[in-house]
C-alpha positions in Angstrom: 10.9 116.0 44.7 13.8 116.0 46.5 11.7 115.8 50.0 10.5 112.9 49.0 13.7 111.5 48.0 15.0 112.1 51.5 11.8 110.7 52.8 12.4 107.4 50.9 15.9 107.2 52.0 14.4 107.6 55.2 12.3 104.6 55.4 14.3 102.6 54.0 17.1 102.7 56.3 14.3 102.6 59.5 13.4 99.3 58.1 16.7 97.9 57.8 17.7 99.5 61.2 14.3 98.2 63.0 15.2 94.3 63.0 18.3 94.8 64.0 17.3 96.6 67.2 14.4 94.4 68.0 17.3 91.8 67.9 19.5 93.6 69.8 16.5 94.4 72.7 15.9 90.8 73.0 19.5 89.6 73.1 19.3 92.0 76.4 16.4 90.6 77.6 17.8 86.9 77.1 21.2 88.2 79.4 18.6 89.3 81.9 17.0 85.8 81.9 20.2 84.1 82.3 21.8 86.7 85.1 18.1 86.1 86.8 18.0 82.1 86.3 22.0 82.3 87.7 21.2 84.1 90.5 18.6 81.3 91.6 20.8 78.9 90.6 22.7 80.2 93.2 20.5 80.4 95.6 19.2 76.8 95.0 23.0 75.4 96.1 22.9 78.2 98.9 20.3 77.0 100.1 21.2 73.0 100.1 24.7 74.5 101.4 22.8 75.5 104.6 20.1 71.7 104.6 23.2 69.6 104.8 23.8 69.5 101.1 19.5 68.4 99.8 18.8 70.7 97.3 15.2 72.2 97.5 12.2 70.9 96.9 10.8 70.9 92.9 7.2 71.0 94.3 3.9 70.3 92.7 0.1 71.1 92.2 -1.0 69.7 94.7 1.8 70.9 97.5 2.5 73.5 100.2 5.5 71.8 102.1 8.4 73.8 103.2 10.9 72.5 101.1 9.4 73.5 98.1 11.5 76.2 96.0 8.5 77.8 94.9 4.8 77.4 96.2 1.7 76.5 94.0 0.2 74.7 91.2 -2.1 76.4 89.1 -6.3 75.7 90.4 -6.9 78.2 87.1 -5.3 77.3 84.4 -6.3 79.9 81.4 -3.1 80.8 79.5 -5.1 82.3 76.5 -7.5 84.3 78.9 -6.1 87.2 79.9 -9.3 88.0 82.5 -8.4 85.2 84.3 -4.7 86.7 85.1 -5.6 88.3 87.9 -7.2 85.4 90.2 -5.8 84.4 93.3 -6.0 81.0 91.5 -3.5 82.1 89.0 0.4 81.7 89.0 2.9 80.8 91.6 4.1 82.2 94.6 7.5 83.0 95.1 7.7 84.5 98.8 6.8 81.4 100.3 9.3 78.9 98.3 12.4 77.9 100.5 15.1 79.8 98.4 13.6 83.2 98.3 15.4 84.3 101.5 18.4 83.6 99.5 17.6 85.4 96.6 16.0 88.3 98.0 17.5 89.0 101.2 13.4 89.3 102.1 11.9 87.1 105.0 9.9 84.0 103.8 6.2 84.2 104.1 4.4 81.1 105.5 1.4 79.9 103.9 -1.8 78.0 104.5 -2.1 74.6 102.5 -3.9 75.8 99.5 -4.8 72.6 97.6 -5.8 72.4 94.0 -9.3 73.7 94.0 -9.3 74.7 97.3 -10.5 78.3 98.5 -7.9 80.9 98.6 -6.9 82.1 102.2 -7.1 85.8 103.1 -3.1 86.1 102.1 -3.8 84.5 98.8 -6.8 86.9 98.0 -4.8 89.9 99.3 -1.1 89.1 97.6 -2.1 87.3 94.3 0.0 89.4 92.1 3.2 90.0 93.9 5.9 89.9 91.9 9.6 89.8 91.8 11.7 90.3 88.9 14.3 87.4 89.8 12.1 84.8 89.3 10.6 86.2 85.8 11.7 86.2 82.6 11.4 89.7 80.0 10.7 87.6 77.2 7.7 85.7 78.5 5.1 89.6 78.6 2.4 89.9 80.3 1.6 86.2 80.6 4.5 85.6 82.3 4.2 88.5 84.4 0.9 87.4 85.4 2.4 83.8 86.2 5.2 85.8 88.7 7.4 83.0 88.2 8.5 81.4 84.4 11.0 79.2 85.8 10.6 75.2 86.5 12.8 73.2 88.9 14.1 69.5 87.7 11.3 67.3 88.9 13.4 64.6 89.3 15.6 66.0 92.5 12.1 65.6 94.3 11.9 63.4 96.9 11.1 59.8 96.0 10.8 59.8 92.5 11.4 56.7 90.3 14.4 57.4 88.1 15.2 55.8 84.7 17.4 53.0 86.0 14.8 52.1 88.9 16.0 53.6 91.5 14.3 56.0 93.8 15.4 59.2 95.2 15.8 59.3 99.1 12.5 60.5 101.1 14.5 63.6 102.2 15.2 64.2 97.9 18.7 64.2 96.5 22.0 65.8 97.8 23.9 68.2 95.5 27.0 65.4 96.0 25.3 62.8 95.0 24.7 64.3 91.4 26.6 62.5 88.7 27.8 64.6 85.8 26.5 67.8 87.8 27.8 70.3 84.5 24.9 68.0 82.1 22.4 67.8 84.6 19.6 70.1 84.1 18.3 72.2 87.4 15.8 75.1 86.0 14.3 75.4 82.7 13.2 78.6 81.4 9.3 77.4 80.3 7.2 78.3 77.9 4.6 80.1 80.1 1.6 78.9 78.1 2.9 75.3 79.3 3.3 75.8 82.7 0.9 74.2 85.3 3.5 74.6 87.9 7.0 75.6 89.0 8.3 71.5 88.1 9.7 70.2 84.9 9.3 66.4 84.4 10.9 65.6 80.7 7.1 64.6 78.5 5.1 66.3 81.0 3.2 69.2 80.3 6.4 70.7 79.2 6.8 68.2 76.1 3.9 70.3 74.2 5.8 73.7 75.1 7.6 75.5 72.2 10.8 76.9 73.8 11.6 79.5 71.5 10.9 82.9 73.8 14.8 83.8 73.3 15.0 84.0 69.4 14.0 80.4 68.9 15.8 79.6 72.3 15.6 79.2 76.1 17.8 79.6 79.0 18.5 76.3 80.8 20.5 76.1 84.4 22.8 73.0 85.3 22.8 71.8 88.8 26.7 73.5 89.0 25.4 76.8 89.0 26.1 77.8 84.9 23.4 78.9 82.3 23.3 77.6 78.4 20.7 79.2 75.5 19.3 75.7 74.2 17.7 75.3 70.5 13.9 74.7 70.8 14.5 71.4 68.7 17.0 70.8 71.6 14.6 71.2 74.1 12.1 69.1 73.2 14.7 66.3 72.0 16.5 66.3 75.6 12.6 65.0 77.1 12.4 61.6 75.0 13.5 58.5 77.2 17.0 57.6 75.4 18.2 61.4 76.3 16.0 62.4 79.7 17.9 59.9 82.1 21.0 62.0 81.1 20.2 65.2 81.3 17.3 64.9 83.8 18.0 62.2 86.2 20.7 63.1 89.1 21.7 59.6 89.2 
């Protein structure tokens, strides 16, 4: 009787004790996230420190240009089919964006133009799943993993791109001085990897159906000054509608 007492006593504190520490093992991956979105924060204004003050490149699916901060759109996009993980087709590749010198100490590797639905070059084929932990976040699994990189740049500090008020950006993109309100102005966004068709966010692109909650119902989101805020879901998606995107999206 009295075993079984102790076992009871047992169980019962595991299952108070288990919540807590699955809280406490995400709240360290979430300071992982932010230390890793920091760090290429960092080397996002290193490198437009060094390209007279442009910052990089957000890219898209259908571009390999060297200014890009990360390289690839997704030719295969099967988020809920894990099979499909593994293609050369799958993901994005962070060794040939502009910043990963900066971030790695590594050299950059140049690429062939691999266009959406294009054949995969020999590198592709060979490489398709290296990975480096700075660009990935622990909350987003194997998914994530798979995708190599879970951040998005700001699509609008891409080179001539209609703003809100009707201006354009410059064909060369937009200079890290030229940013108004540079603490509110949004620079990486920690995505929802079952959203992500590329390494750019545009406010009601494909990011608008994303649910941001891999941090505990939040996400990590980096300001064009370098510093990382944990953002509500709710906030996330509320920040994309037209009234609120020109302020927290648009450098100017």
């Amino acid at each position: 009787m009295e075993l079984l007492v102790v076992v009871i006593i047992i169980a019962t504190i595991a299952s108070l004790l288990l919540p807590a520490l699955a809280q406490a093992r995400e709240r360290a991956r979430a300071a992982a996230c932010r230390n890793n979105m920091h760090q290429l924060a960092l080397g996002i204004l290193m490198y437009a420190d060094e390209n007279t003050d442009y910052f990089p490149w957000p890219g898209d699916v259908d571009r390999d240009l060297r200014p890009d901060w990360v390289f690839g759109g997704q030719p295969d996009t099967f988020p809920n089919n894990p099979e499909k993980w593994r293609s050369s087709g799958f993901g994005f590749h962070a060794e040939s964006g502009s910043i990963f010198t900066y971030v790695t100490s590594l050299p950059r590797v140049e690429r062939s133009v691999y266009l959406q639905g294009g054949s995969p070059s020999g590198y592709e084929r060979e490489n398709a799943n290296l990975f480096y932990p700075v660009y990935f976040c622990p909350s987003t699994g194997p998914l994530g993993k798979a995708l190599r990189v879970t951040y998005s740049m700001n699509g609008k500090l891409d080179a001539d791109v209609l703003l809100s008020n009707g201006r354009h950006t410059s064909d060369r993109g937009v200079q890290t001085t030229a940013v108004v309100d540079p603490l509110q102005k949004i620079l990486l966004v920690n995505e929802d990897p079952a959203a992500m068709r590329n390494a750019s966010f545009y406010p009601s692109g494909s990011g608008i159906t994303g649910n941001f909650v891999v941090h505990s119902g939040r996400i990590n989101v980096g300001f064009t000054d370098g510093h990382v805020e944990n953002l509500k879901n709710r906030k996330v998606l509320e920040i994309q509608k037209a009234n609120q995107a020109k302020f927290w999206f648009d450098p100017y």
